[in-house]
C-alpha positions in Angstrom: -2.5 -63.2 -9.3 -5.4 -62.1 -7.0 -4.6 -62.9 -3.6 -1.1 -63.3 -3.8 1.4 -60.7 -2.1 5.2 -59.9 -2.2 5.1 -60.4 1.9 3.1 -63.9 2.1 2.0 -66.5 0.0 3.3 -67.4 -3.3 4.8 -64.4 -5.7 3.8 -66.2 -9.0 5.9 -63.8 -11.2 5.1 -63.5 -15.2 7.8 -66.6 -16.0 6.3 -69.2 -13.9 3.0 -71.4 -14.2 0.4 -71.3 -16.5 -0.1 -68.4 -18.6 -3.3 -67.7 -18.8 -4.3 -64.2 -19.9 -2.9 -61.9 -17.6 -2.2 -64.8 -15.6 -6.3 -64.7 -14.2 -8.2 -67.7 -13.2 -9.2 -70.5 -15.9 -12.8 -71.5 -16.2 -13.0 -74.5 -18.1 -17.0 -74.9 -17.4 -18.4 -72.4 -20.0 -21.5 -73.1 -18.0 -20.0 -71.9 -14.7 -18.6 -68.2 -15.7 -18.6 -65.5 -13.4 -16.8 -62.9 -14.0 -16.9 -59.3 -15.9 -14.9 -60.3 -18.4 -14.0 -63.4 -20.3 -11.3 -64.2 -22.1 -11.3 -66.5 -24.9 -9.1 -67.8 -27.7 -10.4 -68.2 -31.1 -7.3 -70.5 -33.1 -8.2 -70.3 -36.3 -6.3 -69.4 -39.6 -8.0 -71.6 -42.2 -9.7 -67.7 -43.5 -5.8 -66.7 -44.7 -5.4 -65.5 -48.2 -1.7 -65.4 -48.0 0.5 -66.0 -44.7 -0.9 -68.5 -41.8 -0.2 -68.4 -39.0 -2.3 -67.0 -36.5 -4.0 -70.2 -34.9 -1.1 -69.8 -33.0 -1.7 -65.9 -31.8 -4.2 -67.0 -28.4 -1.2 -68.8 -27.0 1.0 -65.9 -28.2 -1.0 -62.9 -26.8 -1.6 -65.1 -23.4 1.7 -65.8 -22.9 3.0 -61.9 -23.4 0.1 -61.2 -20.9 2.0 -62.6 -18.3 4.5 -59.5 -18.4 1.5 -57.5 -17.2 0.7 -59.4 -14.5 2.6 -58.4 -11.6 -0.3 -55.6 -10.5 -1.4 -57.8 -7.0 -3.4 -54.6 -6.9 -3.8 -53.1 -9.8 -1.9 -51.1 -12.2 -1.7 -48.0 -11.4 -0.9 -45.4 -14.3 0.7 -41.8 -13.1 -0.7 -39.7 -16.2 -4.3 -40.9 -15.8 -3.9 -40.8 -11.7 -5.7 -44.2 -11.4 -5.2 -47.5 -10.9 -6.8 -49.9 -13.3 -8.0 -53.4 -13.0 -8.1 -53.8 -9.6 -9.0 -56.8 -7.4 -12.9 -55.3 -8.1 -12.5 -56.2 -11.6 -13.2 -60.2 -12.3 -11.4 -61.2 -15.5 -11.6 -65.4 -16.7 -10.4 -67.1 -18.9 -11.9 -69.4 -20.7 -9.4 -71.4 -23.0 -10.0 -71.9 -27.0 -13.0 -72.9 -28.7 -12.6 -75.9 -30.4 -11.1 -75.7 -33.7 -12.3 -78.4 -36.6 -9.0 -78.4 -39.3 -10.8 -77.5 -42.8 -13.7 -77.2 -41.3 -14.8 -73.3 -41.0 -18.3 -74.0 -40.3 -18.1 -76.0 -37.8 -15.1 -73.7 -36.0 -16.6 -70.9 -36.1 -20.3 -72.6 -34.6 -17.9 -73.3 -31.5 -16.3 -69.5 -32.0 -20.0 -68.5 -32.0 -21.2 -71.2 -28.9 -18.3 -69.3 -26.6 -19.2 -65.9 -27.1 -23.2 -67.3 -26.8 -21.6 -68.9 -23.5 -20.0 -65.5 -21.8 -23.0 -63.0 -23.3 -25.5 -65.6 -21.0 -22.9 -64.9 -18.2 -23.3 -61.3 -18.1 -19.8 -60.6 -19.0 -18.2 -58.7 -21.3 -16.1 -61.3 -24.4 -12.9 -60.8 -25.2 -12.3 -62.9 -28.6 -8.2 -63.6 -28.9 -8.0 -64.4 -32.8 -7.1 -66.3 -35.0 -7.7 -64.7 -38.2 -10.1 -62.0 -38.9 -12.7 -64.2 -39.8 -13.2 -65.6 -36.6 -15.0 -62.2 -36.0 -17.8 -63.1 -38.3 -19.1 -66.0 -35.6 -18.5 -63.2 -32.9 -21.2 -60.9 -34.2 -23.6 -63.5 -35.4 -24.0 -64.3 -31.3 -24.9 -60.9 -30.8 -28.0 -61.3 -32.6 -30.3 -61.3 -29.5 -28.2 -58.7 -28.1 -29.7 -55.5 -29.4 -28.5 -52.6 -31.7 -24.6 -52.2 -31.9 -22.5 -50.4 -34.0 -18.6 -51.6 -34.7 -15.5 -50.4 -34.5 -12.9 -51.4 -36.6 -9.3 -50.8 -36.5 -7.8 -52.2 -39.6 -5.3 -52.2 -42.6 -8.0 -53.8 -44.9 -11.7 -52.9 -45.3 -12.8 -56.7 -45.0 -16.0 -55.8 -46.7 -15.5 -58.5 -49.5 -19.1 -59.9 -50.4 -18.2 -63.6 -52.1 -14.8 -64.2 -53.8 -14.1 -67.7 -55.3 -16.7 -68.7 -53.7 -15.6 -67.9 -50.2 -18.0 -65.6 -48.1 -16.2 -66.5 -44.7 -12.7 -65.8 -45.4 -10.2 -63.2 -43.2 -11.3 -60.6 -46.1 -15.3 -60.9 -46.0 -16.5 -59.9 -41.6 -17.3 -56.5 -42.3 -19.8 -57.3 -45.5 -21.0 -60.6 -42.8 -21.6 -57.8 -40.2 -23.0 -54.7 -42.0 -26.1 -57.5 -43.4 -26.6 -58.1 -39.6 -30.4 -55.7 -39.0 -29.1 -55.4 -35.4 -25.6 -53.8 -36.6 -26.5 -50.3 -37.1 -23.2 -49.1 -38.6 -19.3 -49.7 -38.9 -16.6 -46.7 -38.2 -13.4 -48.5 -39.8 -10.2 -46.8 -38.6 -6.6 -47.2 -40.6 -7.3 -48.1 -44.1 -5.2 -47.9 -46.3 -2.7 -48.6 -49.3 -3.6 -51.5 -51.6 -6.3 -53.3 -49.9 -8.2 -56.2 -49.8 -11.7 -54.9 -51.1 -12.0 -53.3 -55.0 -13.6 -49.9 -55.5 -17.2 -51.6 -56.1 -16.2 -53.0 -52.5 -15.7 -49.5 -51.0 -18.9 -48.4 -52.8 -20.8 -51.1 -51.2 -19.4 -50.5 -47.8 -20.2 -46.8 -47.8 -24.0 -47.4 -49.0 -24.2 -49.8 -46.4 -23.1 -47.8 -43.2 -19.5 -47.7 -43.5 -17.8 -44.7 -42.3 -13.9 -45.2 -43.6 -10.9 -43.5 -42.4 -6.9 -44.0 -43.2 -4.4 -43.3 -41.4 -3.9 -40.1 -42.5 -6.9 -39.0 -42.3 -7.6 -40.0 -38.6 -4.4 -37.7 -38.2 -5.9 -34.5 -39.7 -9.3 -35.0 -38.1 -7.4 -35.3 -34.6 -9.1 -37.6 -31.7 -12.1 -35.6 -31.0 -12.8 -35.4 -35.0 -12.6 -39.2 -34.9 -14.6 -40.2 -31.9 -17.2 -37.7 -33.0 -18.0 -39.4 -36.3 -19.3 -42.2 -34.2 -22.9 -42.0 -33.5 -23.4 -40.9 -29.9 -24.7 -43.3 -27.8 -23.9 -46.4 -29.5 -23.0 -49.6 -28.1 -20.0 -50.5 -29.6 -18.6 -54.0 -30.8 -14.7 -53.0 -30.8 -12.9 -55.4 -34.1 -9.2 -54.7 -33.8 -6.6 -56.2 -36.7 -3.3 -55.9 -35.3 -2.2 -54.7 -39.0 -3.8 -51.8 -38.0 -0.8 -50.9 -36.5 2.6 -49.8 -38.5 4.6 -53.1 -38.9 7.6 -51.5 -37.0 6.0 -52.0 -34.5 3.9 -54.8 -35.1 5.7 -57.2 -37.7 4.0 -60.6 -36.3 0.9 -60.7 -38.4 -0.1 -62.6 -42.1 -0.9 -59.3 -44.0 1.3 -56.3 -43.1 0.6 -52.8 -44.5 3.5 -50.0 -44.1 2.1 -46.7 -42.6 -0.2 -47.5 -40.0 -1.2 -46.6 -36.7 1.5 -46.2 -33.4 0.3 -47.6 -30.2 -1.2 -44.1 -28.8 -3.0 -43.1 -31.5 -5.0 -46.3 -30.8 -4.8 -46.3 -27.2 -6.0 -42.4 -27.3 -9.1 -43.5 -29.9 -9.7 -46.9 -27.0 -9.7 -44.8 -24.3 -11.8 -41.9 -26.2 -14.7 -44.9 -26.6 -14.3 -46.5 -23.6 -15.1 -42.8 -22.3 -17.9 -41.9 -24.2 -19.6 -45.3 -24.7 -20.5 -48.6 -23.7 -18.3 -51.6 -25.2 -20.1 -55.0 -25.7 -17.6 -56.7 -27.1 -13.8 -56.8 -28.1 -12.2 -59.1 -30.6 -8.4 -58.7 -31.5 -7.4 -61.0 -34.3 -4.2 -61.7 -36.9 -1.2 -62.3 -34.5 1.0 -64.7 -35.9 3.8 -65.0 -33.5 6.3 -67.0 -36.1 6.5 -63.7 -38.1 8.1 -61.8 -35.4 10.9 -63.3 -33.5 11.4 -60.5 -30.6 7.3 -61.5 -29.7 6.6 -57.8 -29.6 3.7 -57.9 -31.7 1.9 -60.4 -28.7 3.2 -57.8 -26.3 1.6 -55.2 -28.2 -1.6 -56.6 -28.7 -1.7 -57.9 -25.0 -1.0 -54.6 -23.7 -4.0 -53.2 -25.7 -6.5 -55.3 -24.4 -5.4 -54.7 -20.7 -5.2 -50.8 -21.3 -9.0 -51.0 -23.1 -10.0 -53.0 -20.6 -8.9 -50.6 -17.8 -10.3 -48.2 -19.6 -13.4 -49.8 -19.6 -14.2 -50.9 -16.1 -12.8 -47.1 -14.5 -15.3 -45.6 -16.9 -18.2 -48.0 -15.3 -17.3 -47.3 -11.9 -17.4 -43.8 -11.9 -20.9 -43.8 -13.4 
């Protein structure tokens, strides 16, 4: 995309070449990244209690990027009066880590070794899922990375300690994360109906620093109530399950739960954070692209991750 031009060179429109996300350079050399931002895929499903699927949501989520990447110069948005993601704003990606079938420890090491890889870098990682577990060797690389506190946008708490033996399953990153000393707290957003995590679970979660909110409840409190439940000043991990949103709208995914978020009550929330404080890292996880035919789930979640991002680098230049 950068360099090219309607007037000279090649147009390289969303349904040609490689799709990268958002159609951005690739940088196969984890040892060579420069960039703000790096994207990277994380195919791995093996976490699933009930539908698989999502090793297949990286390839999903890139491809749907392409729509978004005709902006030669940015996109320019007329409510905000801005244009986002400009030429100033270097964005890679990096491919997949490599993905060991059956073997979770292994995968997520190489999960964890990519995210390592881009923090080193100085840029920020953006963690294409897979399955929510895939967030667990996400946050374990941030352990030299100083104090951070996560948001999570989510049907499911995910705070399951150890269930059939399984402690690294899709249902068990938030109970991983909240034993982390350097993560100082979680602010889960959109949970709701019958969940993933028992009472004794929710119990746990609170003691621990878990600050839970459905659906509903995000609604009453309004966007301001939200954003100021979390602490001021925090770095923030940003963990978003696509069933976070209302399957209407987002029917691609292993675990749908009716009654969830539409897209600007998150974007608002993103865009709220993005204002207010600095994101480390962003991890969007549980497409599964066979679910949903019309592939507007990966359109979705691609056009989340290019808004938040915008968000994010407009905020940093104007400081």
């Amino acid at each position: 995309m950068s360099g090219h031009a309607y007037e000279t060179g090649r147009l390289n429109l969303p349904f040609v070449g490689i799709s990268t996300f958002g159609k951005r350079p690739y940088q196969a050399d984890w040892s060579r990244i420069e960039a703000d931002v790096a994207v990277m895929g994380a195919p791995f499903d093996f976490g699933t209690q009930f539908r698989a699927g999502a090793r297949f949501g990286p390839r999903a989520v890139r491809e749907a990027s392409t729509l978004f990447s005709f902006g030669h110069a940015g996109a320019y948005d007329h409510e905000d009066d801005c244009t986002y993601l400009g030429s100033d704003v270097r964005i890679v990606d990096i491919g997949d880590a490599d993905i060991v079938h059956t073997d979770t420890e292994t995968s997520h090491a190489n999960i964890e070794a990519g995210v390592r890889a881009i923090l080193k870098a100085g840029a920020l990682p953006v963690v294409i899922g897979g399955d929510h577990s895939v967030n667990i060797p996400c946050i374990r690389a941030f352990d030299d990375q100083g104090p951070i506190h996560i948001l999570q946008i989510d049907a499911h708490l995910d705070f399951v300690d150890v269930r059939h033996g399984v402690r690294h399953g899709h249902g068990n990153p938030m109970r991983r994360a909240a034993e982390k000393d350097y993560v100082t707290g979680i602010t889960a957003l959109g949970i709701r109906n019958v969940s993933s995590t028992t009472q004794e679970g929710y119990e746990a979660a609170r003691a621990m620093g878990d600050d839970i909110l459905s659906v509903r409840q995000v609604r009453k409190l309004g966007y301001d109530g939200v954003l100021a439940r979390i602490p001021k000043g925090a770095r923030l991990y940003v963990t978003i399950d696509i069933d976070g949103f209302c399957p209407s709208i987002a029917p691609g995914t292993g675990t749908p739960s009716h009654g969830g978020f539409l897209y600007y009550e998150v974007l608002e929330i993103l865009q709220g954070v993005a204002r207010d404080h600095e994101i480390v890292g962003i991890d969007l996880v549980e497409v599964a692209p066979d679910y949903d035919p019309s592939q507007s789930t990966a359109i979705l979640a691609a056009q989340v991750l290019l808004n938040f991002l915008g968000f994010i680098f407009h905020t940093r230049s104007q400081r």
